[in-house]
C-alpha positions in Angstrom: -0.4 30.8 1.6 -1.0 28.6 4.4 -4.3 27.1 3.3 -5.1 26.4 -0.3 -8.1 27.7 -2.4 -10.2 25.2 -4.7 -12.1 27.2 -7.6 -14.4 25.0 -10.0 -15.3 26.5 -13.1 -18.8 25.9 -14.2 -21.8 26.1 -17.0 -23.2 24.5 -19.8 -21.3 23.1 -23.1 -20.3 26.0 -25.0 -20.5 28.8 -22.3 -16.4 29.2 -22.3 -15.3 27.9 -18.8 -12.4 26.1 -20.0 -11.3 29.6 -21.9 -11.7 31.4 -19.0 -9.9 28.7 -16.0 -7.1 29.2 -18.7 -7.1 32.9 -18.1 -8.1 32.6 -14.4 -4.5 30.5 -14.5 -2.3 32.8 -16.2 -3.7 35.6 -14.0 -2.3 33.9 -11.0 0.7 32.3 -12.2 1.9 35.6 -13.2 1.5 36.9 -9.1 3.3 34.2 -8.4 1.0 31.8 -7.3 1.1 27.5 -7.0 -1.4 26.2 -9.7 -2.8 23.2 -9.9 -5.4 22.7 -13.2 -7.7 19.6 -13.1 -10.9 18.5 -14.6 -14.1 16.5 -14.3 -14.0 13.5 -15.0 -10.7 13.2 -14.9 -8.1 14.4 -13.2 -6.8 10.7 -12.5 -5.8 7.9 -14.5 -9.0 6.1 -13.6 -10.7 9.3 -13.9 -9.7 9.7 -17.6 -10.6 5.8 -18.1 -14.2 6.7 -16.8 -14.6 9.7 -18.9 -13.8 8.2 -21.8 -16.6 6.1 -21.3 -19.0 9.0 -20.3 -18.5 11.0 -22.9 -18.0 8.7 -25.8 -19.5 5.3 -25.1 -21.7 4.3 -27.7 -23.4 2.1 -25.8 -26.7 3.8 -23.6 -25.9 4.5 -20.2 -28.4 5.2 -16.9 -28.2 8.6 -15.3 -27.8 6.4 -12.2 -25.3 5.1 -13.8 -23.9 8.4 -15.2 -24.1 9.6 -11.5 -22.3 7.1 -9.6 -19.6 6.8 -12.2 -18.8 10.5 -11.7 -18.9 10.2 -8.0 -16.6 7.3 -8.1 -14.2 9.5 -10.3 -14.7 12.4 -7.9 -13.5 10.6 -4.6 -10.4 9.0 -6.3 -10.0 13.0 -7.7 -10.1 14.5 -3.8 -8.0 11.9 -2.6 -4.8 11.8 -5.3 -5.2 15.4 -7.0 -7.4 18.3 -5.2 -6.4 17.6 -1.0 -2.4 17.1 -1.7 -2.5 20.1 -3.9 -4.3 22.0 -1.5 -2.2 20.7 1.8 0.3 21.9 -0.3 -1.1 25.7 -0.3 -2.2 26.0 -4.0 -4.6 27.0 -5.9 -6.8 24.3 -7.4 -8.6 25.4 -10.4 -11.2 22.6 -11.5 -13.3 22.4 -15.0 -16.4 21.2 -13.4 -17.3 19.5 -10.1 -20.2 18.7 -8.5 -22.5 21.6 -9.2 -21.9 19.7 -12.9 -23.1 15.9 -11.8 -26.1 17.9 -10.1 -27.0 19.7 -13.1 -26.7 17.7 -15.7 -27.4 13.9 -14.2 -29.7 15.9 -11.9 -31.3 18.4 -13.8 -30.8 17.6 -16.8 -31.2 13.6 -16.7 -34.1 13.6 -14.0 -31.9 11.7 -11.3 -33.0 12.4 -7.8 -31.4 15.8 -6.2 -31.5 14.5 -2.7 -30.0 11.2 -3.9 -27.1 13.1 -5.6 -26.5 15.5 -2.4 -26.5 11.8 -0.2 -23.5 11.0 -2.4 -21.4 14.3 -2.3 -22.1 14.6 1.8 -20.4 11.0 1.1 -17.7 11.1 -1.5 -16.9 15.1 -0.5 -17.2 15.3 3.4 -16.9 18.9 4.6 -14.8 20.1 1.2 -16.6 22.0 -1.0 -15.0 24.7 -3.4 -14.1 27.9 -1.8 -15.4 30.2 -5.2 -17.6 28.5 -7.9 -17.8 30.5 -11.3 -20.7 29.6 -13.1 -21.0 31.3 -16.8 -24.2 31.2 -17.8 -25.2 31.6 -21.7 -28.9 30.8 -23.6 -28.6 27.6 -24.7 -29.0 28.5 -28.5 -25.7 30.7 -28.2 -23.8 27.6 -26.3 -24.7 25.6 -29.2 -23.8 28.0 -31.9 -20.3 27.9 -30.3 -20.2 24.1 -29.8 -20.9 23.5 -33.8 -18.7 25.8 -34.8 -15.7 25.0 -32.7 -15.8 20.7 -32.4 -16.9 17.6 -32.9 -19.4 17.0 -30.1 -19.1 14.5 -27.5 -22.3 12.9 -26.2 -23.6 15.4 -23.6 -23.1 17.8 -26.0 -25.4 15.8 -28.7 -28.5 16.0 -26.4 -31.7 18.6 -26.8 -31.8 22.2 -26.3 -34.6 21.3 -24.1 -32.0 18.9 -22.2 -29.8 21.9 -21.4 -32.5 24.4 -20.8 -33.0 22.1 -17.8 -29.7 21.7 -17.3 -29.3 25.7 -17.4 -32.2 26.2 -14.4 -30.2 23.8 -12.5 -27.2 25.4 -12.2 -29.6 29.0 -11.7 -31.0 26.7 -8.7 -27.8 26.0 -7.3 -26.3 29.2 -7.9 -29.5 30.8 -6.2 -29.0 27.9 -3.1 -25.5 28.4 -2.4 -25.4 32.5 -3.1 -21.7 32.7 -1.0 -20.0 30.3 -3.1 -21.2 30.4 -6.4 -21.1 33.2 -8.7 -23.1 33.5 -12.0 -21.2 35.7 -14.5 -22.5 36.3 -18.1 -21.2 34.5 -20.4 -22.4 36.7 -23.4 -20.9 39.6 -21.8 -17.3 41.0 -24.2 -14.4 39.2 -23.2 -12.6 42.5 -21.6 -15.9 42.6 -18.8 -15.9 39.1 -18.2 -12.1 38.8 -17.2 -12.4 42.3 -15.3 -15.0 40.6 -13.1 -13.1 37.3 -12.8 -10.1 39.4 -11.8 -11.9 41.2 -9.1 -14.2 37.6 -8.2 -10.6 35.3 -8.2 -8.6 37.5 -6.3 -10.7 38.3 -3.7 -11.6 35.1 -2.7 -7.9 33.8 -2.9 -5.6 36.6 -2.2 
């Protein structure tokens, strides 16, 4: 593979992602393919720092605030982690990125859109993901799930009404950007959800 392929992995707290970029990497390990698994915020030691703080501070914190943090993460992300891996030819597979920040600091917190797209045309320059998958659930399913599965961090302690706007931000985005981001259902059985992914994954990174 000459050129790498980035994948993010997308949807509201509960809808499965992380289940599923676990598949999507065993799929591809077993063809023989480079892997490189990451996540948002994270991915760096910094990165980890910050998102201990995002997701556990007890202290309130801004969306602004929220926003710019995760931005700051994300540049120090494309820099040490997602460019070397895909210079190197892999495939990057990313939980969250920043269809998330726009969702839920955008949609869900209220922060300006145009102020968050400022920031990735900043922090991102021409990358963007080559396939988004974005598994969308009803929000009182997602939280079934969360409750009965963990503890919840603090995104995941906000209103259903909180990720109902969250949820028609990522429809928004997926409805913007309809080459790049696919909406699969969540609520679907998991045989017809990895059956899709299959088909989805390697035809965009063959």
């Amino acid at each position: 593979m000459a050129k790498g392929c980035f994948i993010t992995f997308e949807g509201i707290d509960g809808a499965g992602k992380s289940t599923q970029l676990a598949w999507v990497k065993e799929l591809l390990v077993k063809r023989g393919v480079a892997v490189t698994v990451t996540r948002e915020p994270g991915g760096t030691s910094l990165g980890e720092r910050l998102r201990e703080i995002l997701l556990h501070s007890q202290d309130a914190v801004l969306p602004e605030t929220e926003a710019l943090l995760m931005f700051a993460a994300r540049r120090e992300h494309i820099d040490k982690v997602i460019t070397p891996a895909l210079d190197r030819g892999e495939v990057v597979l990313c939980d969250r990125f920043t269809d998330a920040t726009i969702a839920y600091q955008g949609g869900g917190s209220g922060v300006d859109i145009g102020k968050l797209e400022s920031l990735e045309r900043w922090v991102q320059g021409e990358l963007q993901p080559d396939l988004t998958l974005y598994f969308d659930l009803p929000v009182e399913v997602a939280k079934e799930r969360i409750n009965d599965v963990r503890k919840s961090d603090r995104f995941e302690r906000e209103t259903d009404g909180f990720f109902e706007r969250v949820r028609l931000a990522y429809l928004a985005r997926a409805r913007s950007h309809p080459q790049r981001i696919r909406v699969i259902d969540a609520n679907a059985s998991p045989e017809v959800i990895n059956k899709q992914l299959e088909d989805i994954v390697l035809s965009a990174c063959p």
